[in-house]
VMD Tcl script that builds the backbone (N, CA, C; Angstrom):
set m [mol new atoms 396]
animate dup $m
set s [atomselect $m all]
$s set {name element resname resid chain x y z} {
  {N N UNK 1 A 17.496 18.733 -80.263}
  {CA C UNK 1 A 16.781 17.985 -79.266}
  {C C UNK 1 A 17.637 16.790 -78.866}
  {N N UNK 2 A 17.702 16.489 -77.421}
  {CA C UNK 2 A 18.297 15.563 -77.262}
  {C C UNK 2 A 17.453 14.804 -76.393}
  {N N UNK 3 A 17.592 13.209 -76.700}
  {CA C UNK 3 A 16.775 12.710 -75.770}
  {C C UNK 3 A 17.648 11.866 -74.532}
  {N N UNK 4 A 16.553 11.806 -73.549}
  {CA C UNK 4 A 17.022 11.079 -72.589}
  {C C UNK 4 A 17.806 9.646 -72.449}
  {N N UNK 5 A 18.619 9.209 -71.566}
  {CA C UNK 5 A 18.765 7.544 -71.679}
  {C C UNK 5 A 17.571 6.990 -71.260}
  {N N UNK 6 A 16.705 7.134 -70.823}
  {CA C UNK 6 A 15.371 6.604 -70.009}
  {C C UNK 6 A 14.458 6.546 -71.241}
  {N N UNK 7 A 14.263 7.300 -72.575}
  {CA C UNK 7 A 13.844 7.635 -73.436}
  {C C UNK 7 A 14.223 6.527 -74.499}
  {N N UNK 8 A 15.840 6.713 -74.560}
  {CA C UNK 8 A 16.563 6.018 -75.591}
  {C C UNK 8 A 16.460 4.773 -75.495}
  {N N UNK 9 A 16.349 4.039 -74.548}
  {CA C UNK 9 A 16.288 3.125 -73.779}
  {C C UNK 9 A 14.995 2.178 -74.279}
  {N N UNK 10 A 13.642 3.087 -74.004}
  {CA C UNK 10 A 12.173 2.589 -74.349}
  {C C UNK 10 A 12.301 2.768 -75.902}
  {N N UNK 11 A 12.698 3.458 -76.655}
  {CA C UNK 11 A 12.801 3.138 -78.144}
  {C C UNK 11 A 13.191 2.014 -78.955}
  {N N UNK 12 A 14.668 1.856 -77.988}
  {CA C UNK 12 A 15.711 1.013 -78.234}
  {C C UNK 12 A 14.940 -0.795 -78.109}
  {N N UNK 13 A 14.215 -0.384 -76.926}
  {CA C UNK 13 A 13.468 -2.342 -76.458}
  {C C UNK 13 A 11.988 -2.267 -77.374}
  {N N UNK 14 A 11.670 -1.263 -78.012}
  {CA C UNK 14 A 10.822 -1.240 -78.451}
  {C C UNK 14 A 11.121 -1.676 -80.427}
  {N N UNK 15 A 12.328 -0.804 -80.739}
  {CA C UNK 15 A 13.086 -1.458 -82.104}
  {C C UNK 15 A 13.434 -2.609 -82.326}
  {N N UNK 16 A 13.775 -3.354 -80.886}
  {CA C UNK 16 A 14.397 -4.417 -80.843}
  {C C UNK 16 A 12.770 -5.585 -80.613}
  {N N UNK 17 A 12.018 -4.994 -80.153}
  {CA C UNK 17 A 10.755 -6.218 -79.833}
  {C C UNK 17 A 10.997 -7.085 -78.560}
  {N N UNK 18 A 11.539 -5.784 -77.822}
  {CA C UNK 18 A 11.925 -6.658 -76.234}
  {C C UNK 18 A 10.678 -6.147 -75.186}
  {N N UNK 19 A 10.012 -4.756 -75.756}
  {CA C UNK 19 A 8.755 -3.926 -74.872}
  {C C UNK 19 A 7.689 -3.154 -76.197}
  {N N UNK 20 A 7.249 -2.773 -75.828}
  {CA C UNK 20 A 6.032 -2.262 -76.730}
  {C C UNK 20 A 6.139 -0.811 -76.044}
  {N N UNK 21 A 6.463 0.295 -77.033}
  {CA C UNK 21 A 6.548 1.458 -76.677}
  {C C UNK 21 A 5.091 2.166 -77.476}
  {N N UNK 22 A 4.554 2.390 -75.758}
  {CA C UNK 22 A 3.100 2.717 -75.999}
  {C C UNK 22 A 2.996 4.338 -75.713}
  {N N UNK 23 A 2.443 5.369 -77.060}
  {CA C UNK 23 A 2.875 6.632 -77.237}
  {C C UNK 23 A 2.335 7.306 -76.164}
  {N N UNK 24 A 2.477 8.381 -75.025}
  {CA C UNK 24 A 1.653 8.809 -74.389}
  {C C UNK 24 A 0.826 9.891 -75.121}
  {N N UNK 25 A -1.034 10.016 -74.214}
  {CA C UNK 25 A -1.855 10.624 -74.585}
  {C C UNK 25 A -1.443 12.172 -74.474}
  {N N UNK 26 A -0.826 12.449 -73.741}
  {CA C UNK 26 A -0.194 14.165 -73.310}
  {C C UNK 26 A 1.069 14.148 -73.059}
  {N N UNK 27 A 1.591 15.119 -73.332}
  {CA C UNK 27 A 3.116 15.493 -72.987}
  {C C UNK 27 A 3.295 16.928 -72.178}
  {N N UNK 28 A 3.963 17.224 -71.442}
  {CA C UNK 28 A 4.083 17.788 -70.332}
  {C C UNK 28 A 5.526 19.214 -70.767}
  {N N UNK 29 A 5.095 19.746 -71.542}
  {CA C UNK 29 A 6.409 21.105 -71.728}
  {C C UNK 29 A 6.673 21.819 -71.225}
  {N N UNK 30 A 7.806 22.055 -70.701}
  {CA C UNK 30 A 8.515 23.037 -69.019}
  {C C UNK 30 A 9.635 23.441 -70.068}
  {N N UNK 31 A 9.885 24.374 -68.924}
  {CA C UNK 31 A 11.212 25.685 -69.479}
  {C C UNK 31 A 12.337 25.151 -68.358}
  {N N UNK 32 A 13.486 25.223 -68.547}
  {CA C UNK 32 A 14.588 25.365 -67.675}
  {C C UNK 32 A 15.470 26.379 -67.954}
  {N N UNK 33 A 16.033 26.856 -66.866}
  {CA C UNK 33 A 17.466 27.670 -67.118}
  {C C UNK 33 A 18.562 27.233 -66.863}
  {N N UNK 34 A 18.793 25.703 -66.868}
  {CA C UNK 34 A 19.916 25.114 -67.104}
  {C C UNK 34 A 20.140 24.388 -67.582}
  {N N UNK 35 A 21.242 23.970 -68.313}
  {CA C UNK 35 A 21.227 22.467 -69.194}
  {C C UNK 35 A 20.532 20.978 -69.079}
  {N N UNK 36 A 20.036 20.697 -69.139}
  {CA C UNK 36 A 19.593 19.647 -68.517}
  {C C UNK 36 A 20.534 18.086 -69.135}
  {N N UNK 37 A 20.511 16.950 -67.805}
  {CA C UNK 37 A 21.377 16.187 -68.569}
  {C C UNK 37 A 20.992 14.727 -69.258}
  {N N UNK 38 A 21.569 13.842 -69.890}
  {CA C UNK 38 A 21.082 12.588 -70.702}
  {C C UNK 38 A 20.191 11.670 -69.910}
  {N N UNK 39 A 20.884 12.091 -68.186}
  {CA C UNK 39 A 19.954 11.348 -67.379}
  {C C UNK 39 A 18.738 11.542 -66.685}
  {N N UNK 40 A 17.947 13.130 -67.072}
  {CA C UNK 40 A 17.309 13.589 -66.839}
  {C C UNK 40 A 17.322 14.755 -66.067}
  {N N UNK 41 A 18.185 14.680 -65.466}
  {CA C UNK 41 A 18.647 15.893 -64.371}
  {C C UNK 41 A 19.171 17.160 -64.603}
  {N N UNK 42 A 19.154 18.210 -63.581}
  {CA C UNK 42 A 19.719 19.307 -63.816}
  {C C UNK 42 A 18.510 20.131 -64.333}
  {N N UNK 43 A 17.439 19.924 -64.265}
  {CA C UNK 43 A 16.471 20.786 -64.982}
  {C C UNK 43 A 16.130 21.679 -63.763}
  {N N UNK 44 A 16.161 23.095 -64.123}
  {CA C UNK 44 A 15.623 24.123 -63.495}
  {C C UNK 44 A 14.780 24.823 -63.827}
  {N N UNK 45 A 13.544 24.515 -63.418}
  {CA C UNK 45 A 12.195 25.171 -63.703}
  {C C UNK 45 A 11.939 26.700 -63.132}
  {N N UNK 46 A 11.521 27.493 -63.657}
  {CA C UNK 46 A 11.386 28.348 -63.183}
  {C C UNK 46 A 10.231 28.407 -61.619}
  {N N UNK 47 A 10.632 29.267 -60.320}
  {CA C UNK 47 A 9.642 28.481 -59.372}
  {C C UNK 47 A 8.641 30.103 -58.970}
  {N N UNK 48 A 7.669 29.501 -59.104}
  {CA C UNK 48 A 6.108 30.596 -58.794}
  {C C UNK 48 A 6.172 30.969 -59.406}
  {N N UNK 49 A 5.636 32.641 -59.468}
  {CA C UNK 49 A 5.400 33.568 -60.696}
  {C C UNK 49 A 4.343 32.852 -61.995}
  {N N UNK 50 A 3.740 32.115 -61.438}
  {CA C UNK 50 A 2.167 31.365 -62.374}
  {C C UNK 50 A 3.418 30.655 -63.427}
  {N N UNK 51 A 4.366 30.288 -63.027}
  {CA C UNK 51 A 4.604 29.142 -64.158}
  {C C UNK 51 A 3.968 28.261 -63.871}
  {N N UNK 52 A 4.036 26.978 -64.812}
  {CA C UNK 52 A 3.255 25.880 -65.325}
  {C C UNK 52 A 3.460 25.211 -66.407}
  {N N UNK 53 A 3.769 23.636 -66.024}
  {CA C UNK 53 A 4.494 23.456 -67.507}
  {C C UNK 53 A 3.127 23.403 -68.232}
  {N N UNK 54 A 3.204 23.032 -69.755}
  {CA C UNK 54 A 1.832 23.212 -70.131}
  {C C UNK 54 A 1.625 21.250 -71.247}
  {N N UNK 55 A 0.560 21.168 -70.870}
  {CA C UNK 55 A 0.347 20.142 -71.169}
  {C C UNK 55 A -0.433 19.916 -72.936}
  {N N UNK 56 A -0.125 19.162 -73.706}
  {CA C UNK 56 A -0.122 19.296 -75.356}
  {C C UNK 56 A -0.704 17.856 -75.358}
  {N N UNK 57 A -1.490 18.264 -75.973}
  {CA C UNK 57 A -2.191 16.280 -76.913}
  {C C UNK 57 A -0.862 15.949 -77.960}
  {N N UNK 58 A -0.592 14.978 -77.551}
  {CA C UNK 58 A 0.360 14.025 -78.353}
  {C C UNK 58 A -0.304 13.332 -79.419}
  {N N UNK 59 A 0.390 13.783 -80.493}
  {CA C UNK 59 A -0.421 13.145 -81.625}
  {C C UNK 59 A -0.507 13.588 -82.786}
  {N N UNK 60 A -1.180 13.610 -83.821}
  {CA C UNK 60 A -1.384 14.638 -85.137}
  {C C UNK 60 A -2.016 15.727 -85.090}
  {N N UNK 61 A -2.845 16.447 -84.105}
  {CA C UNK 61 A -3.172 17.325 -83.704}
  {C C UNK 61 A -2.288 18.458 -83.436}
  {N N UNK 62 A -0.887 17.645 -82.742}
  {CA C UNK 62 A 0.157 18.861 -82.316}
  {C C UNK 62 A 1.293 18.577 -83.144}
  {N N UNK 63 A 1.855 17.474 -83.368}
  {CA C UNK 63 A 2.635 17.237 -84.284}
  {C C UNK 63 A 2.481 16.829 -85.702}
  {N N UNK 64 A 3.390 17.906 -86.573}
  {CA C UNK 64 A 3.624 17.473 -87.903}
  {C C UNK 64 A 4.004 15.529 -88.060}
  {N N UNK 65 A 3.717 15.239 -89.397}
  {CA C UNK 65 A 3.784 14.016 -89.670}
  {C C UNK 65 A 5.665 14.654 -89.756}
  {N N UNK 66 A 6.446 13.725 -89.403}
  {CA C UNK 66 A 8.246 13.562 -89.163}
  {C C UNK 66 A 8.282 13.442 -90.531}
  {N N UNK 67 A 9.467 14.453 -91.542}
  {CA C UNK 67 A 10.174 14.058 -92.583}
  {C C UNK 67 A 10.993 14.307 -92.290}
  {N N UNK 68 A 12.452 13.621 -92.638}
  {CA C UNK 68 A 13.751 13.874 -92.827}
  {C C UNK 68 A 14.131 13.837 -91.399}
  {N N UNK 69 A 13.649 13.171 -90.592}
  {CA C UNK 69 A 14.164 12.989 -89.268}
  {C C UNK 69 A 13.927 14.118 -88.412}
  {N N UNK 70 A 12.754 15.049 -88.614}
  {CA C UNK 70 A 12.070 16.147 -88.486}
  {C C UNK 70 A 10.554 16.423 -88.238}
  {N N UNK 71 A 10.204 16.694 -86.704}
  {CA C UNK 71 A 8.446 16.924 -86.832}
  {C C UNK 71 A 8.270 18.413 -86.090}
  {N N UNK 72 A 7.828 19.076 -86.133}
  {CA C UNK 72 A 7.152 20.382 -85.819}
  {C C UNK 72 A 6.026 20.180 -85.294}
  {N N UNK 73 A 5.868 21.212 -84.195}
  {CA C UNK 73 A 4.632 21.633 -83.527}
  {C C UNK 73 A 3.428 22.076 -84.544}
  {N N UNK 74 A 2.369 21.651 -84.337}
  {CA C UNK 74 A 0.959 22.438 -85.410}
  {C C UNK 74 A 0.008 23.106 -84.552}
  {N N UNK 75 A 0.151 22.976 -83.488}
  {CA C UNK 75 A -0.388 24.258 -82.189}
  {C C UNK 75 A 0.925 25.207 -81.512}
  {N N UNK 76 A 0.318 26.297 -80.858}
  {CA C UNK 76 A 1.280 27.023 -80.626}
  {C C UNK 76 A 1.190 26.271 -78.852}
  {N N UNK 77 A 1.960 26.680 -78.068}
  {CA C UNK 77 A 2.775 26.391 -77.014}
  {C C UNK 77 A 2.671 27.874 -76.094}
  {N N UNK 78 A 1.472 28.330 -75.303}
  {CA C UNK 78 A 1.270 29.386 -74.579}
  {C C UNK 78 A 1.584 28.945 -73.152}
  {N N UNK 79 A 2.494 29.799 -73.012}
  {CA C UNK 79 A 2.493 29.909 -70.809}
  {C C UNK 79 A 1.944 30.930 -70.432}
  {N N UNK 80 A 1.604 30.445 -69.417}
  {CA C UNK 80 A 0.508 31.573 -68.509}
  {C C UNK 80 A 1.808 32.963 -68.282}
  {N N UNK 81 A 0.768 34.257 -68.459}
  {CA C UNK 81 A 1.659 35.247 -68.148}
  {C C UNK 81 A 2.332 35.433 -67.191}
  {N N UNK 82 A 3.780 35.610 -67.031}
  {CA C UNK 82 A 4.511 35.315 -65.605}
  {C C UNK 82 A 4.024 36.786 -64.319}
  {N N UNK 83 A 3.667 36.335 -63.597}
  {CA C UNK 83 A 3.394 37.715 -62.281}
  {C C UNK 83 A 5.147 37.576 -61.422}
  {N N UNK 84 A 5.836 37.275 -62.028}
  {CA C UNK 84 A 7.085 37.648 -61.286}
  {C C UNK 84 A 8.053 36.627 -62.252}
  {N N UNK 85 A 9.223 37.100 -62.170}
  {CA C UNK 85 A 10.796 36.958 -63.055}
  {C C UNK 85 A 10.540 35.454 -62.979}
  {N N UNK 86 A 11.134 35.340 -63.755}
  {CA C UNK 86 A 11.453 33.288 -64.169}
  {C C UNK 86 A 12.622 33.244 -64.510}
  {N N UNK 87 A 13.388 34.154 -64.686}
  {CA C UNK 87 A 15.015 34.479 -65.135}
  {C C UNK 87 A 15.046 33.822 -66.800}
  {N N UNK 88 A 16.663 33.146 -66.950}
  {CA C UNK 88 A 16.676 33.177 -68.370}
  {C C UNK 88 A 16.596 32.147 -68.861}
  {N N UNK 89 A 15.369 31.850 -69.602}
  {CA C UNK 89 A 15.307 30.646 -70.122}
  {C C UNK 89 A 16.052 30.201 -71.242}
  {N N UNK 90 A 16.762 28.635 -71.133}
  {CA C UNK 90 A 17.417 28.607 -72.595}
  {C C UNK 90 A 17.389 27.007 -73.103}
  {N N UNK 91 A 15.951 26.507 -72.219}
  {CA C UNK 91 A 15.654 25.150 -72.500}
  {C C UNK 91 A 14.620 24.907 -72.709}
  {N N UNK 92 A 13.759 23.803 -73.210}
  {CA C UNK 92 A 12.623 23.559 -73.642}
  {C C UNK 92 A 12.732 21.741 -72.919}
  {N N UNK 93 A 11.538 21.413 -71.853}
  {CA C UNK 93 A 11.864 20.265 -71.646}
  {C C UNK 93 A 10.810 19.624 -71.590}
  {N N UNK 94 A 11.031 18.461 -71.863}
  {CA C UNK 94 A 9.561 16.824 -72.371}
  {C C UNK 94 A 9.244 16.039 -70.996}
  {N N UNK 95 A 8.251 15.806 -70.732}
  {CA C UNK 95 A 7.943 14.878 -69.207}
  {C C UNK 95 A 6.839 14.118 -70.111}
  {N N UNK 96 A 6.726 12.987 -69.917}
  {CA C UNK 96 A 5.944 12.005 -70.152}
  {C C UNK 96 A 4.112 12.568 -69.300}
  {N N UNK 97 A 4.679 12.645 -68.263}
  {CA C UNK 97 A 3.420 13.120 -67.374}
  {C C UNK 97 A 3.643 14.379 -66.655}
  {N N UNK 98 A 3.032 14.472 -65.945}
  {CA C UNK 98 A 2.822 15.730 -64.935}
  {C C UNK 98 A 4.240 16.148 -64.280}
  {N N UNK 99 A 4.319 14.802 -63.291}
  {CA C UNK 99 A 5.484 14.801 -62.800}
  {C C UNK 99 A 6.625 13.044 -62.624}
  {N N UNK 100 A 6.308 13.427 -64.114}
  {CA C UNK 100 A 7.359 11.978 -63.971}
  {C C UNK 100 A 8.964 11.690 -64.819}
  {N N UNK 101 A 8.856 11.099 -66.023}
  {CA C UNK 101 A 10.191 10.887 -66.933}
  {C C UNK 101 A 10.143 12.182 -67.716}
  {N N UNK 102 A 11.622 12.730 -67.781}
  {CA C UNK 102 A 12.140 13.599 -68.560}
  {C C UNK 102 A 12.670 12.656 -70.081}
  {N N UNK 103 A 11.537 12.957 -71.183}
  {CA C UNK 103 A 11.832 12.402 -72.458}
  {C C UNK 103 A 12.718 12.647 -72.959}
  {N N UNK 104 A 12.839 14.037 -73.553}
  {CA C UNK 104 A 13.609 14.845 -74.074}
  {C C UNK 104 A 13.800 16.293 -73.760}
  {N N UNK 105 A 14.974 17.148 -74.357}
  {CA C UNK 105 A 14.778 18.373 -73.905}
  {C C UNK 105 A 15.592 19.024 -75.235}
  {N N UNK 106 A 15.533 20.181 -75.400}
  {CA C UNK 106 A 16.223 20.563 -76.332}
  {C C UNK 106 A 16.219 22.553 -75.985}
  {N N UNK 107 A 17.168 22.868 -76.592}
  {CA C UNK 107 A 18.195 24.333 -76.234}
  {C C UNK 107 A 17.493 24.948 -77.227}
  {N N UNK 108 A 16.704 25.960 -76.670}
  {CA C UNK 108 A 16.310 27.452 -77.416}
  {C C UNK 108 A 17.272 28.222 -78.657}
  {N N UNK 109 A 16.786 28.500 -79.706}
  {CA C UNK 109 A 17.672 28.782 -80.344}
  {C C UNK 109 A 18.287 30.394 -80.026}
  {N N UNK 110 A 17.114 30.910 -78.666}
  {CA C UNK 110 A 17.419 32.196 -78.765}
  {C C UNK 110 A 17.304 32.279 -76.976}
  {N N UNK 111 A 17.631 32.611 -76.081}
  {CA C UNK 111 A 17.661 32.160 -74.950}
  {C C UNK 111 A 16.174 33.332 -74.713}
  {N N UNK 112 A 15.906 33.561 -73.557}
  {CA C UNK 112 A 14.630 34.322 -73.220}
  {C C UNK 112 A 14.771 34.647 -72.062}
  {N N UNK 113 A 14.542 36.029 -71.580}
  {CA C UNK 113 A 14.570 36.770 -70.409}
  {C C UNK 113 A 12.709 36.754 -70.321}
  {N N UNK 114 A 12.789 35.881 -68.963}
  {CA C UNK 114 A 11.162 36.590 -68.648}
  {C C UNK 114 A 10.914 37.243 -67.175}
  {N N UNK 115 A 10.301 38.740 -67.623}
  {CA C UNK 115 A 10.337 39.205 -66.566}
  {C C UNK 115 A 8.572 39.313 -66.009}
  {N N UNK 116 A 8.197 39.760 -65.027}
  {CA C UNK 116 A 6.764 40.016 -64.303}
  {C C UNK 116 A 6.254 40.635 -65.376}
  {N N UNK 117 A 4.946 40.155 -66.211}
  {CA C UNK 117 A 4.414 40.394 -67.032}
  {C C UNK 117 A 4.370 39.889 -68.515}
  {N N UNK 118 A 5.448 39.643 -68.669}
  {CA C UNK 118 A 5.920 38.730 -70.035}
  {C C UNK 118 A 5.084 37.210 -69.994}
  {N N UNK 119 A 4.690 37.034 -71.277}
  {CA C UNK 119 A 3.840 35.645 -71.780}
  {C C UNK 119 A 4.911 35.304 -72.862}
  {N N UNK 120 A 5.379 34.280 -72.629}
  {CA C UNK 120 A 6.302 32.927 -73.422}
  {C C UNK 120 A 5.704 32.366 -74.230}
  {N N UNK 121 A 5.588 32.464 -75.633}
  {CA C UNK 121 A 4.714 31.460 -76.303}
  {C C UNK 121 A 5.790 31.437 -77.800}
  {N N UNK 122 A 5.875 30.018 -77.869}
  {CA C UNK 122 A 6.093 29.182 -79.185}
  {C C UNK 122 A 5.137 28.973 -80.400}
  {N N UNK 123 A 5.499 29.517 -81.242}
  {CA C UNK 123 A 4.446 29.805 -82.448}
  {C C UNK 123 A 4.612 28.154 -83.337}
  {N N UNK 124 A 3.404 28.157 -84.295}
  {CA C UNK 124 A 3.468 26.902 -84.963}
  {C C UNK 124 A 5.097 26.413 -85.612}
  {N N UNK 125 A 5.611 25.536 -85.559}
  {CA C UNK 125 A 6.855 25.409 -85.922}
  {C C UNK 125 A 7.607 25.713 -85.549}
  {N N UNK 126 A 7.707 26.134 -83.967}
  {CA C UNK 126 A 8.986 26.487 -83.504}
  {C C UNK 126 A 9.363 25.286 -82.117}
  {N N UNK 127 A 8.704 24.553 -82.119}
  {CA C UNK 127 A 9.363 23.754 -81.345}
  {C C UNK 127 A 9.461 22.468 -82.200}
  {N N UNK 128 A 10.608 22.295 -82.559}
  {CA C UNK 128 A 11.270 20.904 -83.298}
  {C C UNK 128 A 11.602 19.898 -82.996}
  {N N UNK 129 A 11.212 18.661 -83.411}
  {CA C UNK 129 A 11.760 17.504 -82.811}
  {C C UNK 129 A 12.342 16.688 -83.756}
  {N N UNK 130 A 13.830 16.597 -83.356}
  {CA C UNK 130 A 14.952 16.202 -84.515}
  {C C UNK 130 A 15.539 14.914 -84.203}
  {N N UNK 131 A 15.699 14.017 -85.036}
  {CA C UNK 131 A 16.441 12.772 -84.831}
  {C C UNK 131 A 17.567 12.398 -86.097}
  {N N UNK 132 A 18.833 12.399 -85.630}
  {CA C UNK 132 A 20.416 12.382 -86.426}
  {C C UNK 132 A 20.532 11.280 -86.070}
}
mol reanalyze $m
mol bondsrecalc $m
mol representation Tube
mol addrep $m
């Protein structure tokens, strides 16, 4: 997982006691098929075909308590079944809201072909959130 500078940034004034980094109530999870970059950009969402990023309660509900610089998903992560190709997914990406800051994003460990009919879903523990 890598996070954003826009991200790193609100942590950073928040470690330091320059802003108060206030957790959001939902987080916003989209797929891309391209790298996405530190500055947020480059994300390619898959377009129609009933995608949708899908929206997760932030909190202990969805996330494991972090050990070892490590938290896991505790709900699974379902997308609506695709009615047409989304091509190859090989990203997993964080929006604060609906449509606003790209938090973080992080690279599939296994890339994913979705074609018309295929449902995308992340089982408990497979989406990780890592800090080195």
């Amino acid at each position: 997982m890598s996070l954003t500078n826009y991200y790193e940034a609100k942590i950073l004034n928040h470690v330091n006691n320059v802003a108060t980094l206030t957790p959001e109530a939902h987080l916003h999870l989209g797929l891309s098929t391209t790298t996405p970059t530190d500055t947020g950009t480059n994300v390619t969402e898959p377009s129609g075909g009933s995608y949708a990023r899908q929206q997760v309660t932030n909190g202990p509900t969805f996330w494991a308590t972090a050990t070892a610089g490590n938290a896991d998903n505790l709900a699974a992560v379902v997308y609506p079944e695709a009615s047409a190709a989304w091509g190859t997914i090989t990203y997993m990406v964080c929006w604060d809201a609906a449509e606003a800051n790209v938090l973080w994003y992080g690279a599939l460990t296994a890339q994913k072909v979705i074609g018309s009919g295929d449902q995308l879903t992340f089982s408990i523990g497979e989406v990780d959130q890592n800090l080195d």
